[in-house]
C-alpha positions as CSV (number, residue, x, y, z in Angstrom):
1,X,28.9,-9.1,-5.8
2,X,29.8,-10.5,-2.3
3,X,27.8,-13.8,-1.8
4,X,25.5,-14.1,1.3
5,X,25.6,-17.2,3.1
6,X,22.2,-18.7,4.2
7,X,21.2,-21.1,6.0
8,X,19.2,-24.3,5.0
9,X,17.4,-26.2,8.6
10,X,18.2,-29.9,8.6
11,X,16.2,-30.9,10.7
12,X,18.0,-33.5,13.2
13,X,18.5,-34.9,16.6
14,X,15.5,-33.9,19.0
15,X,15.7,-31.2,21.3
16,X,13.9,-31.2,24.6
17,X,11.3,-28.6,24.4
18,X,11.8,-25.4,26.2
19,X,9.9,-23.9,29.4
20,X,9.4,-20.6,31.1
21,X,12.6,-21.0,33.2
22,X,15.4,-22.5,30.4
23,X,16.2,-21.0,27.4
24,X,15.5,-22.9,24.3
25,X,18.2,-25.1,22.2
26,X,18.4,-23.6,19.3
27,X,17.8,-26.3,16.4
28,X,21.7,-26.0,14.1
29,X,21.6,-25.4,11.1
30,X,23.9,-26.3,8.2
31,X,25.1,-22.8,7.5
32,X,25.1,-19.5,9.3
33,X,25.1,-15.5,7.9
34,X,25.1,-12.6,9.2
35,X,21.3,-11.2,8.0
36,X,19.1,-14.2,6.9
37,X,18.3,-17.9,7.7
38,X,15.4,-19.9,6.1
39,X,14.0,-23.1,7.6
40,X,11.8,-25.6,5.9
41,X,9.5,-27.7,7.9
42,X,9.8,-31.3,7.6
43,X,7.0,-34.4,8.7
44,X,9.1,-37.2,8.2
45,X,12.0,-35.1,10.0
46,X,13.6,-37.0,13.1
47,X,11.6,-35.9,15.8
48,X,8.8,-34.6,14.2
49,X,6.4,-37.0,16.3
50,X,7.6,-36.2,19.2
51,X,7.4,-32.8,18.2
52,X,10.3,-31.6,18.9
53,X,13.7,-30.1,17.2
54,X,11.2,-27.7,15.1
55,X,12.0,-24.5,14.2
56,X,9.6,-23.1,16.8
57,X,12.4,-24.3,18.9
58,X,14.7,-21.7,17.0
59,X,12.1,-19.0,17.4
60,X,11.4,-19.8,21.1
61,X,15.3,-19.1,21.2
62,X,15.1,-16.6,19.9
63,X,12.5,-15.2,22.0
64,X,14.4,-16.2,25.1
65,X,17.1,-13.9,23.8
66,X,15.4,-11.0,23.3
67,X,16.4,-7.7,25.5
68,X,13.8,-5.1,25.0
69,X,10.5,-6.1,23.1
70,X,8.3,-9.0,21.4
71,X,5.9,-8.2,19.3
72,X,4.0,-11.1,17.0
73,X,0.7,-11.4,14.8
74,X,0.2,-14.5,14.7
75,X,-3.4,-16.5,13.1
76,X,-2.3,-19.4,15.3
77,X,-0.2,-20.7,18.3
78,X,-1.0,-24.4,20.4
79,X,3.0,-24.6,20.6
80,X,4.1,-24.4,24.0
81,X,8.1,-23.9,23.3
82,X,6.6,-20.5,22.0
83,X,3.9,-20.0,24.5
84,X,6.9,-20.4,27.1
85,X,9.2,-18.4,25.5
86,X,6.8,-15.4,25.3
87,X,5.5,-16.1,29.5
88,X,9.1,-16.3,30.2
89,X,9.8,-12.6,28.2
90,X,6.8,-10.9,29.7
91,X,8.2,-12.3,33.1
92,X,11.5,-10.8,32.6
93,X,9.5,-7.2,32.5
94,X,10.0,-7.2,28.1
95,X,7.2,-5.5,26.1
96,X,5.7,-8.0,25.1
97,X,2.4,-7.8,22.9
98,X,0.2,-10.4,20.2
99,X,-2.1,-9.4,17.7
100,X,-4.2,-12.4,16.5
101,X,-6.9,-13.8,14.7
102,X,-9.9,-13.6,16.3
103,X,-11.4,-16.6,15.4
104,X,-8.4,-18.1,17.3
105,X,-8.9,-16.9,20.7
106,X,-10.2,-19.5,22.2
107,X,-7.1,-21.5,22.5
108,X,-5.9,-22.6,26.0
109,X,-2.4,-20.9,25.0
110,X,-3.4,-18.0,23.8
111,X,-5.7,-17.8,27.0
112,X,-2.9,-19.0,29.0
113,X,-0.7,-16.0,27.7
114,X,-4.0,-13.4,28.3
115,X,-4.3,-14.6,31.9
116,X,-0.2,-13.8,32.5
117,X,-1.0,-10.2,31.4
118,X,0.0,-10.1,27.9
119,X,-2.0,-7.9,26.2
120,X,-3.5,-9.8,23.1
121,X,-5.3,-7.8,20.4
122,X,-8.0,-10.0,18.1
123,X,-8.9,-9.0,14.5
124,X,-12.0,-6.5,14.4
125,X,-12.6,-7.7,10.7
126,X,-14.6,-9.8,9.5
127,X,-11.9,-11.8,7.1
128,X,-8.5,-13.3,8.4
129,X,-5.7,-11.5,10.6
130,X,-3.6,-14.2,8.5
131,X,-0.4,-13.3,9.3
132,X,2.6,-14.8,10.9
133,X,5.3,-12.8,11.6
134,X,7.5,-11.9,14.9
135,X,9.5,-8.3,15.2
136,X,12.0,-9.0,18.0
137,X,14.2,-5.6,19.6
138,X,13.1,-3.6,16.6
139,X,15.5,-5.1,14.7
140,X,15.4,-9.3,13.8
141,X,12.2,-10.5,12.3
142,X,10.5,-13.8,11.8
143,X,8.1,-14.4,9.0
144,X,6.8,-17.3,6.1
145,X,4.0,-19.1,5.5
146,X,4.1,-21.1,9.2
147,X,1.2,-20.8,11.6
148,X,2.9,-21.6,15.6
149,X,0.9,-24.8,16.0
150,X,1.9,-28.4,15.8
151,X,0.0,-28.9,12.9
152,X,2.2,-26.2,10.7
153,X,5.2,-27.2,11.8
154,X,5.7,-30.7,12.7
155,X,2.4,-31.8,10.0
156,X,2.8,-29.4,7.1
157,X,5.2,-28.7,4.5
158,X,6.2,-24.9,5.2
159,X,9.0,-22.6,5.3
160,X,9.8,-19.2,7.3
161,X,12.8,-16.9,7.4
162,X,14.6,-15.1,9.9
163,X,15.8,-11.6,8.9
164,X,18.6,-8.6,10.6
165,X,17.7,-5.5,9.4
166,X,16.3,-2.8,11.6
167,X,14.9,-1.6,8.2
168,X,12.8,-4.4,7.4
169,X,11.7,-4.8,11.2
170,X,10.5,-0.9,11.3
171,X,8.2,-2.1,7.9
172,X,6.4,-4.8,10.1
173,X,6.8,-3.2,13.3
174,X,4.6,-0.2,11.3
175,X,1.9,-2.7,10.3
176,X,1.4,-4.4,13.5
177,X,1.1,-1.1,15.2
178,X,-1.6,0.2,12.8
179,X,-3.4,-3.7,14.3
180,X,-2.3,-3.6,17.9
181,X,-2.7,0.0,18.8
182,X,-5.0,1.8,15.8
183,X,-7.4,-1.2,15.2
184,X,-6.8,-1.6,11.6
185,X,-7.4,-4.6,10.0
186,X,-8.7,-5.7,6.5
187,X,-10.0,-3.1,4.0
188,X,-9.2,-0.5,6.8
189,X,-6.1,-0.5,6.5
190,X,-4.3,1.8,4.2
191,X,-0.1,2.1,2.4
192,X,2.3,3.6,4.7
193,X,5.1,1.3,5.1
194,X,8.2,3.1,5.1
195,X,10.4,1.1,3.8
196,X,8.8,-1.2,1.2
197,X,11.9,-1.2,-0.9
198,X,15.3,-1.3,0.7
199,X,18.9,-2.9,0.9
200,X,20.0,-5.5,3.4
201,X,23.6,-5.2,2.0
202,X,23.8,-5.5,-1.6
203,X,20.5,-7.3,-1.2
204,X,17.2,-5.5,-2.4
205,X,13.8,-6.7,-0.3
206,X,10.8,-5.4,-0.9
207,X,7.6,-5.6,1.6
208,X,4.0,-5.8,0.8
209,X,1.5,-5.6,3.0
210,X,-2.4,-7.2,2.0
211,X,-4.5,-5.9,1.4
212,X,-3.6,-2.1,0.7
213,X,-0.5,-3.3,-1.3
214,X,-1.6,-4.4,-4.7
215,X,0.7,-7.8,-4.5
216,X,-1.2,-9.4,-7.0
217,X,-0.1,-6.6,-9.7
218,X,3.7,-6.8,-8.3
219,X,3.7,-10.9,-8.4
220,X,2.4,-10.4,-12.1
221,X,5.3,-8.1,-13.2
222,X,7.9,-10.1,-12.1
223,X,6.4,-12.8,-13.6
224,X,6.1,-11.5,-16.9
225,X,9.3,-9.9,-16.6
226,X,10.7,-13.6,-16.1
227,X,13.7,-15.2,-18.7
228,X,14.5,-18.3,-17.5
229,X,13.0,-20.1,-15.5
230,X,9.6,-19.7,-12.7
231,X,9.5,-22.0,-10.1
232,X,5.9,-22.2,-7.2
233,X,4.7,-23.5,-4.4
234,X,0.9,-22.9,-3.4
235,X,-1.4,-23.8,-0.7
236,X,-4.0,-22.1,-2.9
237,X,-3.9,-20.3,-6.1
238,X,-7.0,-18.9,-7.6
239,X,-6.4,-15.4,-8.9
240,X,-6.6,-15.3,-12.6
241,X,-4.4,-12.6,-13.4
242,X,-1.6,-15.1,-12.0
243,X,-2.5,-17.6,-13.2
244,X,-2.5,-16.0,-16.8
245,X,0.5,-14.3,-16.5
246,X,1.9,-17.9,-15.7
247,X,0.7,-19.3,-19.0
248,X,2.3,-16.1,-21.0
249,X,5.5,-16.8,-19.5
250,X,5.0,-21.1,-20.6
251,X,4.1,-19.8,-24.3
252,X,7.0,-17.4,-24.2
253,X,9.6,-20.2,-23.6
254,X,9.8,-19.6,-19.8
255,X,10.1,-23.1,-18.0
256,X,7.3,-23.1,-15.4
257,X,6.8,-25.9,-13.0
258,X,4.4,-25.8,-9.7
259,X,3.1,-28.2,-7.1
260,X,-0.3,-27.0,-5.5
261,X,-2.0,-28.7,-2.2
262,X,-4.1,-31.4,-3.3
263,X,-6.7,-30.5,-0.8
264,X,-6.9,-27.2,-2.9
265,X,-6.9,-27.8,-6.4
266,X,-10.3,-28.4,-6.7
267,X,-11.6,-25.1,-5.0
268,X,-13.9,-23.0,-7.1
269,X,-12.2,-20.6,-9.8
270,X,-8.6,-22.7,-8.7
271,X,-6.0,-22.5,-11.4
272,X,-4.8,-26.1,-11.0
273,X,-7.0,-27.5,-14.5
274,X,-6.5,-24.4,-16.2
275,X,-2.5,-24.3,-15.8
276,X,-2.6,-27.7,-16.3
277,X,-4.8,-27.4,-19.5
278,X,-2.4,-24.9,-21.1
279,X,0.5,-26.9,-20.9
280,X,2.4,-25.8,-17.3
281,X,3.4,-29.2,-15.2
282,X,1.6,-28.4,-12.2
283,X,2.4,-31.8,-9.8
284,X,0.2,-32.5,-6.5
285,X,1.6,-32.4,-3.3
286,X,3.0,-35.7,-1.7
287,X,0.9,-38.1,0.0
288,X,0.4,-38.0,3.9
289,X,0.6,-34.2,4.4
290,X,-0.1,-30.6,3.4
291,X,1.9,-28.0,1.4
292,X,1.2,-24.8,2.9
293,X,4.1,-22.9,1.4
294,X,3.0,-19.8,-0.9
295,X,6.5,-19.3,-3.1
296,X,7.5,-18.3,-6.3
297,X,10.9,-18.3,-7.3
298,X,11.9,-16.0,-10.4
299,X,14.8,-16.8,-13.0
300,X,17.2,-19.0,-9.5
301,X,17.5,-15.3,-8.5
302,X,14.2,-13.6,-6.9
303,X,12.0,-15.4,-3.9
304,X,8.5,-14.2,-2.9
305,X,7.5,-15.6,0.5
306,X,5.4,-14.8,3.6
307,X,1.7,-15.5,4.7
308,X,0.1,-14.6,1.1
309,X,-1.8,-17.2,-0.5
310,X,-2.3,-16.3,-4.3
311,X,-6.0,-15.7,-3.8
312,X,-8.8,-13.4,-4.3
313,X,-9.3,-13.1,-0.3
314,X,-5.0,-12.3,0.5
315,X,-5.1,-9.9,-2.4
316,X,-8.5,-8.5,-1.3
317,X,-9.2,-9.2,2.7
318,X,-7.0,-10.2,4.4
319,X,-3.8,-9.3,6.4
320,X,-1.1,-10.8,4.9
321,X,2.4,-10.1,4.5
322,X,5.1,-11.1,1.2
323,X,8.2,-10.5,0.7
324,X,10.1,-10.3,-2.9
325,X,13.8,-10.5,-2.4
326,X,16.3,-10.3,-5.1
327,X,19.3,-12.9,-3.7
328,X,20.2,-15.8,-5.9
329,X,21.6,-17.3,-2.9
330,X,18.3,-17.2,-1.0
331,X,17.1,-18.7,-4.7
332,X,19.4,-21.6,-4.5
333,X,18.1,-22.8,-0.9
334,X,14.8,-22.2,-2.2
335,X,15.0,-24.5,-5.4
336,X,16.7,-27.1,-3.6
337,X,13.3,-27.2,-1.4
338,X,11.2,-27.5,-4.8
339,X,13.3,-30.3,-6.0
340,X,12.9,-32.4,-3.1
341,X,9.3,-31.7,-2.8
342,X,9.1,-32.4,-6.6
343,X,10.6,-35.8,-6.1
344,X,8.0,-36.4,-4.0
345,X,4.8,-35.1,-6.1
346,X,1.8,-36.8,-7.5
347,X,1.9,-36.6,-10.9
């Protein structure tokens, strides 16, 4: 099987933030392929104070490359290398358009990107447009579990992805139609994504979409259909059924180690004492900031990601987005994450 190559952000020497009239330096990272990247967000990172030499610097690049469209439903955005970025594409006549959170409106950006002419679209529902995604020329895609504000990704521990494939761009391009243009959001919306499993080489993806999808029933399989070894990191995790199927895989011999926000552990019906009670190490975050990341990693070969938390309201209300993908080179970037932040844990 022909190994893909990913790459891993370091995050190093600052870059001078972007504006509408200068296109973005892109932030380098250690390894380049042809179809996928993953970042992780750093706080201690050089340059994270001074926020700058972020990955929204490599999305604003991004953006500044673009030749035909941007579309982006996004919860959040305060970061001006992306509100510039997506001023500077509207300028240069691109279709530019934003879905977003409703509750969320009110930010001067956001305003700021209204008043330019950029059509923005908020939520009609009354639960979380929660996703963060980006479809660029119908073809490259952004998505993880990072909001676009300095918080996310100069504050809190978080990842995203960048993704060729015209495939997996027509999946998300579908759902933030059925937002922008249909009005669809929360229990309203309904399964037609077109895609939801295909090959990005000799990689299988597949896309789920909250909360028509029934990811909490696909997350369970491939945890009980574990052998090895299951890996998570959670913001929030309070759906039973995952958090059972998480304890059959322990009793079954499966090594199972997470790390859980400590901000969240506590929340009513949380799994954190019940995991823990039944014999999974389940660490707190590190000290000083938040772990936003939603991730499970399956046997070093399978990585879920995206804007899904593993709760009752992203199975139930929400928009959200996840995607499983079967690469045990995206698997090895992503354990290498969980070991650092394990390093790092409360215990």
């Amino acid at each position: 099987m022909r190994k893909t190559i990913l790459c891993l952000l370091l995050m190093t020497a600052a870059c001078a933030p972007p504006t509408a009239a200068v296109v973005a330096v892109q932030p380098a990272p250690a390894v380049s392929s042809d179809w996928v990247e993953v970042y992780f967000t750093d706080p201690y990172a050089p340059g994270a104070r001074q926020v700058e030499g972020g990955p929204d610097e490599a999305i604003a690049a991004s953006i500044y490359a673009a030749r035909s469209s941007v579309h982006m439903a996004i919860y959040d955005l305060n970061l001006w290398s992306i509100r510039d970025a997506l001023l500077d594409a509207h300028t240069r006549g691109l279709d530019v358009r934003l879905v977003v959170e409703a509750d969320n409106m009110d930010r001067r950006e956001l305003q700021e990107l209204a008043h330019a002419g950029i059509p923005l679209v908020p939520d009609t529902s009354r639960n979380y447009m929660h996703n963060k995604f980006v479809v660029i020329d119908e073809y490259e895609l952004w998505t993880g579990s990072t909001n676009y504000t300095v918080s996310d990704m100069y504050g809190n521990r978080n990842n995203l992805l960048r993704i060729r494939s015209s495939e997996l761009a027509e999946n998300y391009a579908n759902e933030f139609d059925e937002m922008f243009t249909r009005g669809f959001f929360g229990e309203d919306t309904f399964d037609n994504t077109p895609h939801q499993e295909l090959h990005i080489g000799d990689v299988e993806v597949h896309t789920y979409f909250s909360p028509d999808d029934n990811v909490a029933a696909a997350l369970v399989d491939l945890i009980d259909g574990a052998d090895e070894s299951i890996y998570f990191l959670a913001f929030s995790l309070t759906l039973d059924e995952i958090g059972d199927a998480l304890v059959r895989a322990q009793q079954r011999g499966v090594e199972v180690l997470g790390i859980m926000d400590d901000d969240q552990i506590s929340n009513q019906g949380g799994e954190y004492g019940f995991l823990r009670q039944n014999g999974i190490q389940v660490h707190m975050d590190e000290p000083g900031s938040n772990l936003h990341d939603k991730v499970l990693i399956v046997d070093e070969a399978i990585v879920v990601t995206g804007s899904y938390n593993f709760s009752t309201n992203a199975e139930f209300r929400n928009d959200e987005n996840t995607l499983v993908i079967y690469s045990s080179d995206l698997a090895v970037e992503y354990l290498r994450q969980f070991r650092l932040l394990w390093a790092l844990t409360e215990r």
